[in-house]
Each structure stands twice: as structure tokens, then as C-alpha cells.
N, C-alpha and C positions, 0 to 999 in steps of 0.2 A: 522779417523772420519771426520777431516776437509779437509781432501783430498774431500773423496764421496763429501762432504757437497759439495763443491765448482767444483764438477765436474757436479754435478746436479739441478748447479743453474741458469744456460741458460736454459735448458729445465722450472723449474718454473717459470722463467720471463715469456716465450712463454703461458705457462698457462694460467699465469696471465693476461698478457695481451689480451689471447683471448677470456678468460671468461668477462675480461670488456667490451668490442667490442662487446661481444654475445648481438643479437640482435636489432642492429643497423638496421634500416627500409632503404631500397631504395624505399619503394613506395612514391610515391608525398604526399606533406602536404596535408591533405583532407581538402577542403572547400566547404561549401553545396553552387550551382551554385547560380548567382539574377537570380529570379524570376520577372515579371512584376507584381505588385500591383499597386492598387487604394486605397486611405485614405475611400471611403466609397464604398459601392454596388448601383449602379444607381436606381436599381429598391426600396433599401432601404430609399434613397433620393426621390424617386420621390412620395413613399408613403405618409412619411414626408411631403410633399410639399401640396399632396392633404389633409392633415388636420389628416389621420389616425394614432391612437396611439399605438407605439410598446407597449406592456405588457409583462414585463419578467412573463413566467410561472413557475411557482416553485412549484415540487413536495409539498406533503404532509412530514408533520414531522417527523425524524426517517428515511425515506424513501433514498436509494442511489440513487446519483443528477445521474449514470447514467441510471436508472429508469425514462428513459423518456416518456413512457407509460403510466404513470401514472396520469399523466395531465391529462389525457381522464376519467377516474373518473369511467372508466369500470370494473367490477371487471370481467367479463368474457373473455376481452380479456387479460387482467394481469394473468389469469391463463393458455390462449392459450399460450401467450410468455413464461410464465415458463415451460410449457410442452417441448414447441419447444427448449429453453435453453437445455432443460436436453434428448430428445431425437432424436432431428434431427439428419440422417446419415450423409449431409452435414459440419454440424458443427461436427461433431465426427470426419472424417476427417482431419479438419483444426486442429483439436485438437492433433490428431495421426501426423499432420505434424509436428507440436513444439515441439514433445518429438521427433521426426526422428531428427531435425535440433539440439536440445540440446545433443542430443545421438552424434551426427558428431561433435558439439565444443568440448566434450568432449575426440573425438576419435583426433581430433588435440592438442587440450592441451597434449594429451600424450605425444606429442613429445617433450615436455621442460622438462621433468624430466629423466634422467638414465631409460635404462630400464634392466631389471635383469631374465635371465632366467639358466633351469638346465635340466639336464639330461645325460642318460646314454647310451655311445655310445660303446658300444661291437662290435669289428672287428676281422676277422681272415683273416693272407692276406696268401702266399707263395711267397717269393721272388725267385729270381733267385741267381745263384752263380757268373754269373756275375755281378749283380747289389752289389753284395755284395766284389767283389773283388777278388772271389775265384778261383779256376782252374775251367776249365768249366770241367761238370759231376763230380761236388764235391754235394755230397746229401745235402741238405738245408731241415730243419722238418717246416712246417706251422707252424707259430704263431698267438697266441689270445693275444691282448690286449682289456683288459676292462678299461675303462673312464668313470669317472662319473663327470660332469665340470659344474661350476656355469657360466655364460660370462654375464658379466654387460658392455654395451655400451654406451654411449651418444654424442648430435653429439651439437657439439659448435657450437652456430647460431651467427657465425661470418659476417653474413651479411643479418640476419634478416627474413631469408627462413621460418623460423617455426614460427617467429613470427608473422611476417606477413600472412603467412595462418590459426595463432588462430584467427587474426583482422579480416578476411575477414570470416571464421565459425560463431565468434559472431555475425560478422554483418548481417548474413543470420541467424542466430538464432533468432532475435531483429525482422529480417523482418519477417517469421515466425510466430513470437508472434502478431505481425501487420496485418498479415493475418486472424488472427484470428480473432481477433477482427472486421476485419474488414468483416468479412464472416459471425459472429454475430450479428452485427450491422445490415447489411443488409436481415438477418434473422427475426431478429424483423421486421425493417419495412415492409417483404414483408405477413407478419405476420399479422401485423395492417391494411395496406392496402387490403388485400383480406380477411378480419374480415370486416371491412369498406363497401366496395362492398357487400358481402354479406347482411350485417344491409340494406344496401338500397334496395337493390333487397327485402327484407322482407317488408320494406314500398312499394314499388311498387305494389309488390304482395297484401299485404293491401286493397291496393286502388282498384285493379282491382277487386279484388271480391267482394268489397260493390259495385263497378259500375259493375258487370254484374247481381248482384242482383235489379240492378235499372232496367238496361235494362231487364230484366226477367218479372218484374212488370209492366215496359210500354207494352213490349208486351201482356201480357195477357190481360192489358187495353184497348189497341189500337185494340184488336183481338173481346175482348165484345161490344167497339164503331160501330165494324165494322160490327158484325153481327146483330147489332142493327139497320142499314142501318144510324147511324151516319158521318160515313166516311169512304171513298174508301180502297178498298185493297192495296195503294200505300202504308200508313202510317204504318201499320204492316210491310208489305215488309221493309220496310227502318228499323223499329225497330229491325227487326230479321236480316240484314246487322250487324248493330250496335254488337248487341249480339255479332254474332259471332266473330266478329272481336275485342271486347276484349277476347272473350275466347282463341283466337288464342294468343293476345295479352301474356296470362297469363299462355299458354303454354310455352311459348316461356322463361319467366320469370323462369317459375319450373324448366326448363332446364339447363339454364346458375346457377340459384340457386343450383345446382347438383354439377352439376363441379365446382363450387367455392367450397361448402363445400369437397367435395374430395378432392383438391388442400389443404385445410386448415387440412387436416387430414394426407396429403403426409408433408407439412412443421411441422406439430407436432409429426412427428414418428408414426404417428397410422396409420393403414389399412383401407382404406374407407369404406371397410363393419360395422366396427365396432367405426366407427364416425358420428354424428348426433348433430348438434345445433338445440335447439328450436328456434319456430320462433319470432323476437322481429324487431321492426318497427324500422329505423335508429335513434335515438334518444340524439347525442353526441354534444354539445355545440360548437360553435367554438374557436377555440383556437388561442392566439397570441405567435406567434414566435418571440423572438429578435436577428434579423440577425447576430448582434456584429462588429467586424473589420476584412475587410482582410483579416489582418496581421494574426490575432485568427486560421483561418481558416488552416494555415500553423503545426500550433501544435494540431488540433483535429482532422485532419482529419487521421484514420487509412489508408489507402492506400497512402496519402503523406508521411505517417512516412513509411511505406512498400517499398518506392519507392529512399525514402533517405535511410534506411538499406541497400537497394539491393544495392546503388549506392555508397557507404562507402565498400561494400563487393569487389565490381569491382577495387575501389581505390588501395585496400589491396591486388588485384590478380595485380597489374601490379609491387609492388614489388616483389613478387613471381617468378614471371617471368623476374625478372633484375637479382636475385638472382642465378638462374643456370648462369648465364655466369661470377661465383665466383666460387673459390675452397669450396666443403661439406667439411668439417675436422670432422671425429669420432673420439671418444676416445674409447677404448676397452679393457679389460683386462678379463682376463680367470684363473679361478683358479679350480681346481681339484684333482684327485687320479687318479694314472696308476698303473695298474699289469697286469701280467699274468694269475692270480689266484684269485678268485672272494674272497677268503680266505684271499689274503692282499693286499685288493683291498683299504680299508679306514685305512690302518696303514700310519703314520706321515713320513714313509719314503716313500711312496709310492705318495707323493705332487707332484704337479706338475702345473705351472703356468704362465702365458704369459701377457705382459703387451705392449703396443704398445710404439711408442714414445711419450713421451709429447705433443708433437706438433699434436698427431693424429695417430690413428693404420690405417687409411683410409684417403689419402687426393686425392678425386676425382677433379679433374678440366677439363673443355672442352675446348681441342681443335681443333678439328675436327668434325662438327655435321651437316656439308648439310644444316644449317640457319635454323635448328631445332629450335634453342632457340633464335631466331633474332624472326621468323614466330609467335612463341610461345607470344614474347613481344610487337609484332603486333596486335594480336590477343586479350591479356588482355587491351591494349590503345582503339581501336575500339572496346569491352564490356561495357569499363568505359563512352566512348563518346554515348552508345547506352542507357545503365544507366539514364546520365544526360540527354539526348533526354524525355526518359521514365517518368523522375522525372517533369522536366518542363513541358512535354503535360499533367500529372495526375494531377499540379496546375492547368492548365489552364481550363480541362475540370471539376476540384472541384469547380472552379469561375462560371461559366457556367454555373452548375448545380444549385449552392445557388440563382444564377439572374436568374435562368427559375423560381424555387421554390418561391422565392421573386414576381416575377412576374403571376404565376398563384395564389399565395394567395391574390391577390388584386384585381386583376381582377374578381377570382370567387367571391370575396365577393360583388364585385358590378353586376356583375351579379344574385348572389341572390339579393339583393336589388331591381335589376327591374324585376324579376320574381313573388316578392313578392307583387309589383304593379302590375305586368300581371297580376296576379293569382283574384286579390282584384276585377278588373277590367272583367272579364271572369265570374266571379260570380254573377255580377251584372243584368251583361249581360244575364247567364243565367234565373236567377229570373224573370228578365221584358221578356223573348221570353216566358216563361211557363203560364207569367200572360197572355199576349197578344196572343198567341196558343188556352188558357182557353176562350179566351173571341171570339174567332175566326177570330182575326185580319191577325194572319198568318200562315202557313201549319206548318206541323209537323217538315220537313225540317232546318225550323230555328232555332228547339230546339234543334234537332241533332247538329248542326253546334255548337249551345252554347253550347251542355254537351259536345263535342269533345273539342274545345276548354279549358275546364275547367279541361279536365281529362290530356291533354297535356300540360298546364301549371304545375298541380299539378305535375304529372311526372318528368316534367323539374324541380319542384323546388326538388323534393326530390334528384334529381339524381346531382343537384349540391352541396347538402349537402353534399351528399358523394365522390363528389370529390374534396370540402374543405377540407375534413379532410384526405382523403389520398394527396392531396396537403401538406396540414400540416404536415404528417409524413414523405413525401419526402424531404421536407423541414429540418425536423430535422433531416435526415440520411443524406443529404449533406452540412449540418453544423456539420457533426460529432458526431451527438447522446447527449443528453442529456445539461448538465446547467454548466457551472464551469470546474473544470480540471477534464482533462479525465483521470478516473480509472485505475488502475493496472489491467490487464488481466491474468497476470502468472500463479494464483495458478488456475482459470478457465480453462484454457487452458494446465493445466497438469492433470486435472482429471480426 
């Protein structure tokens, strides 16, 4: 007994020590690359400067901070976003990609545990009499052996092969989930902003039909002065220009008001035939954004985090690839029943059982491979350096995007501000040509000129409302959506 004991205690040292060693990493220590930051956003500062006050917006009570939507205070588009949440094919998608990418961590984590399989392998061979030693033309009968074998294997990740490609699964898993997110994120806002669009296109439309009902009225006026020998056939002419040319105006409105709301029916899952918003003049407040740091910008934004997954994933492929130019060491063992006779095929004499060495029933190593696995470790070093490329240009263009965002929400707002003087101004204007028309001081001409005037300021102003506020929600989709730390997406993105 202490004989065996001490004949079989090299081989458990080897064991042992290869199960300690198991999973030992040759990929590089991962460090997420520097980035170039600034302590503030220029456009942030310069708003600051000119006297404008950031207002954090904060949801309603109860409400999840990443319910950014909710600001808007719209209950009609809070129910478009939840539609598009729950049936956009897009986001089904990205949805269907997180369970592919968790399904494949899962298919590598297999590889760290033994794995155990069975079955039943019935042969019938006929040797030869030679092979058997005998006189040749000595009769030999076919034989059937039946085998029924359990074989349980596992492979000592003596140099980190397996481990390393569960690190690199996860990390494509994480990105996955990032993706999602971030193909949600982007969902809402394109959501709100063609909800947005649309609201304004409704106030356009508005206005053009009480102004074609003006011009309708001039004309018939201008038509009775005329035939009253008051005034020449010019001023009707001119009025029925006018006309037409908003009714063209308002054609052209109904149009684009079509295909927005189709668009808005294609991102909520529904069939354009069987999608319809009433019509409601753009009506939504403006809203303050607060830019924050950075630095912030580095942890909210879903496609940074997408971008650092993928590049963690790449890290964990270059150990992968250091690891074939290691010996694989399996472990194997086989246990079973042999007969002849399917009769005493599971009797206890009938065992039968294979066990490899300690050290490994399989120990692969390469020596000869044509720079198979040199090309191979080439290959994952230029993914990881394509990674970190990828990672740093998707900071730089997330910076980029927040200072354009930063930047059109200041500027439109002062641009409304002096539309809203044009507009004051253009009114004034109109009032005193209609008095002075009435009193015959000048042609009809000049009122045309003031109600054009009037109708293309009002225009302009509505049409900047509406790009304030899809401004605004560009704004919060490249600040990363919503107030505070961003949410857990998991159990979304597995439903």
C-alpha cells in the first residue's frame, strides 16, 4: 500500500501543481488607454460667460432618472417612447444580440469545468490470421464487441487558453449589453425628435391656414373694390399670387407632415396605414440641460462603454493567441463495460477502464506550424491597437457631439430671442401699411410685402422652437441620456 502510495506521488505533485498554474493569463495587464480631456466643455463656459443659467432638469417624483423624456412634460410622446421601447424591430435586435453574446460566454465558460459524456459503441470487426499470429488459411470467426463508456475529460488551463477566452466572451458580452443600450438611447431620441418636428410642422400648418383664409378674404375684397371701379385689376392679381403661394406653401407642409408621421409609425413598430397623430400646434417649453464634466462623459456614455468592452475583449484575444505556442495538457479518463454478448454486457466483470497519465492523456505542443501562430499573435496585437484607435476616436467624436449640442442650444436660443423681436417688429409694421393702404397713402403692394413679412417671421420663429427642442434632446443623447448614474440595462435587454 505504501509502495503504490509513493509510486503515484510524482504524478500528484504534477497535478497539483498544474491545477495551480491553471489559468495563469499571458495576455497584457489591460489598462483603458488616456484619453485627451478638458476640465470644462468650451461651449459650457462660454454660455456661463454670457450670463445664461444651467438648470438641472429633474424628472418628476417616482419617475426613473433614466426617463429623460419626461422633462418635456408631454404625455403623448412618453407613450410614443414606451411603444417604440416595447416594439421597435431595431431594438429587438440589439436585444436578440445580448442573449447571442451571453449564449457564447456561456459556450466558453464550458470550457473550465470537466466535461462528461456516454454512449454505446457496438463493433464487429474480422481479423486476419495473420494479424493474429496464426498459420495463414487458419479460419478466424468475426467478432462483436459491445461498449457502453462513460469518458469524462478536462483540459488544465496551464497557460490561461480558456481563461482567457471566458475574459475576452465577457467582454463582448458587457459590449453587447452597451450596444444596447446604446441603440435604445438613440431610439428615444430619434423618437422625440421626429415627435418634435412633426409638433412644429402642426404649428406651421396652423398658421398657414388662418393666412390663406386671410388671403381668401382679401381677395374677394380686393375683387368687390375692383369691380366697384375702386381699384385696378393689379391688386386682386397680387392677392390671388399671395393665395396661391401659401396654399402651395401648405401643400408642401402636408407632405413632409406624412412622412414624418410614417417615420414615427416605422420607429414605434406600427404600419403606417394604421398610424395617425391628431394634429396639436408645437407647444413644449424650453428646457435646460446641465452639460456636467468631461470626465462624466467617459462613464455615461453607452457606446464609450461599448468601445472599452470591445477593447478589453481584444486584450484578452492576444493572450489566446500567446497561449497556442504552450503545450494544451488534457486530462481523460474512460470508464465502461465490454462483451461479446449484449447479455453480460453491464456485469461487474465485464469493466473496463482507461485513465491517461497524470500529467495529461493528451499533451499537444507546436512545433512546426508555417508561423501559423506567430500570424495568429500578429493579428490579435493589430485588433487590440484597432480597438484602442476605435475607443479614443468614439471619446473624441462623444466630446464633439456634447460641444456642437452645447453649442446649438445657445445660439438657438438667441436666435429665438431676436426672431421674437423680428416678429414684434413685422407686426407693427404690418398694422401701420393696412392703416396707411386704408387711407390711400400706398398700393396694396406694401401690405403684401408686410403680411409676407409677418407670416416668415412667424414661421421662422416656430421652426426654431422646434429645433430648440430637438437640439435639446440631442443634447441629452450625447450626454448619455438622462440625470445621475446610468441604469442597469440587463434585465431590458434579455426580454
Amino acid at each position: 500500500m505504501t509502495a503504490n502510495l509513493q509510486s503515484w506521488m510524482p504524478r500528484l505533485a504534477t497535478l497539483a501543481a498544474a491545477l495551480v498554474l491553471a489559468g495563469c493569463s499571458l495576455a497584457p495587464t489591460y489598462k483603458v488607454p488616456e484619453t485627451a480631456t478638458a476640465p470644462a466643455y468650451k461651449e459650457a463656459e462660454a454660455a456661463q460667460a454670457e450670463g445664461a443659467q444651467w438648470k438641472v432638469a429633474t424628472p418628476a417624483e417616482g419617475v426613473e432618472r433614466g426617463q429623460w423624456w419626461k422633462v418635456f412634460g408631454d404625455a403623448e410622446l412618453d407613450r410614443l417612447i414606451d411603444a417604440a421601447n416595447s416594439n421597435n424591430q431595431d431594438l429587438a435586435a440589439a436585444a436578440a444580440r445580448v442573449k447571442q453574446a451571453r449564449a457564447f460566454t456561456g459556450v466558453a465558460e464550458a470550457d473550465l469545468y470537466p466535461q462528461l459524456s456516454v454512449g454505446l459503441d457496438p463493433t464487429r470487426s474480422q481479423p486476419s490470421a495473420a494479424s493474429l499470429g496464426l498459420p495463414d488459411g487458419t479460419p478466424v470467426s468475426p467478432r462483436t464487441v459491445l461498449r457502453a463508456r462513460a469518458i469524462a475529460s478536462y483540459e488544465v488551463d496551464l497557460f490561461g487558453r480558456v481563461a482567457d477566452s471566458v475574459r475576452a466572451a465577457r467582454a463582448e458580452g458587457e459590449a453587447a449589453e452597451d450596444l444596447f443600450r446604446s441603440v435604445q438611447l438613440t431610439l428615444q431620441a430619434d423618437v422625440a425628435q421626429a415627435y418634435f418636428v412633426l409638433r412644429t410642422l402642426d404649428a406651421e400648418r396652423q398658421l398657414l391656414r388662418a393666412t390663406i383664409a386671410l388671403r381668401e378674404d382679401a381677395v374677394r375684397l380686393l375683387k368687390r373694390r375692383f369691380d366697384a371701379g375702386e381699384t385696378t385689376d393689379l391688386d386682386p392679381a397680387r392677392a390671388e399670387a399671395e393665395l396661391g403661394t401659401a396654399r402651395a406653401d401648405l401643400a408642401d407642409i402636408e407632405r413632409r407632415r406624412a412622412n414624418q408621421e410614417h417615420a414615427l409609425a416605422v420607429l414605434t413598430g406600427v404600419p403606417p396605414s394604421q398610424f395617425a397623430l391628431a394634429e396639436r400646434p408645437f407647444d413644449t417649453a424650453p428646457v435646460a440641460i446641465p452639460a456636467g464634466l468631461p470626465s462624466d462623459l467617459l462613464e455615461r456614455r453607452p457606446d464609450i462603454a461599448q468601445a472599452e468592452r470591445l477593447m478589453a475583449a481584444a486584450n484578452a484575444r492576444i493572450g489566446v493567441a500567446k497561449s497556442a505556442f504552450f503545450p494544451r495538457i488534457s486530462l481523460t479518463g474512460v470508464f465502461g463495460f465490454e462483451s461479446s454478448e449484449l447479455s453480460n454486457l453491464f456485469r461487474w466483470s465485464s469493466r473496463a477502464w482507461l485513465l491517461g497519465p497524470l500529467i495529461g492523456s493528451t499533451i499537444a505542443a507546436p512545433i512546426i506550424d508555417g508561423g501559423r501562430n506567430r500570424a495568429n499573435l500578429a493579428a490579435a496585437r493589430a485588433q487590440h491597437e484597432e480597438a484602442v484607435a476605435a475607443y479614443r476616436q468614439t471619446v473624441l467624436v462623444a466630446f464633439r457631439e456634447v460641444e456642437d449640442g452645447l453649442a446649438d442650444v445657445r445660439w438657438l436660443s438667441q436666435q429665438a430671442s431676436a426672431l421674437d423681436s423680428a416678429l414684434a417688429g413685422a407686426r407693427r409694421a404690418q398694422r401701420i401699411s393696412r392703416s396707411r393702404y386704408d387711407a390711400g397713402a400706398v398700393d396694396y403692394l406694401t401690405v403684401i410685402d408686410a403680411d409676407r413679412t409677418v407670416l416668415q417671421s412667424q414661421r421662422a420663429a416656430n421652426q426654431v422652437a422646434g429645433l430648440r427642442a430637438a437640439a435639446t434632446v440631442a443634447l441629452v443623447r450625447s450626454l448619455g441620456g438622462g440625470w445621475g448614474p446610468v441604469q442597469a440595462s440587463s434585465d431590458a435587454a434579455a426580454r
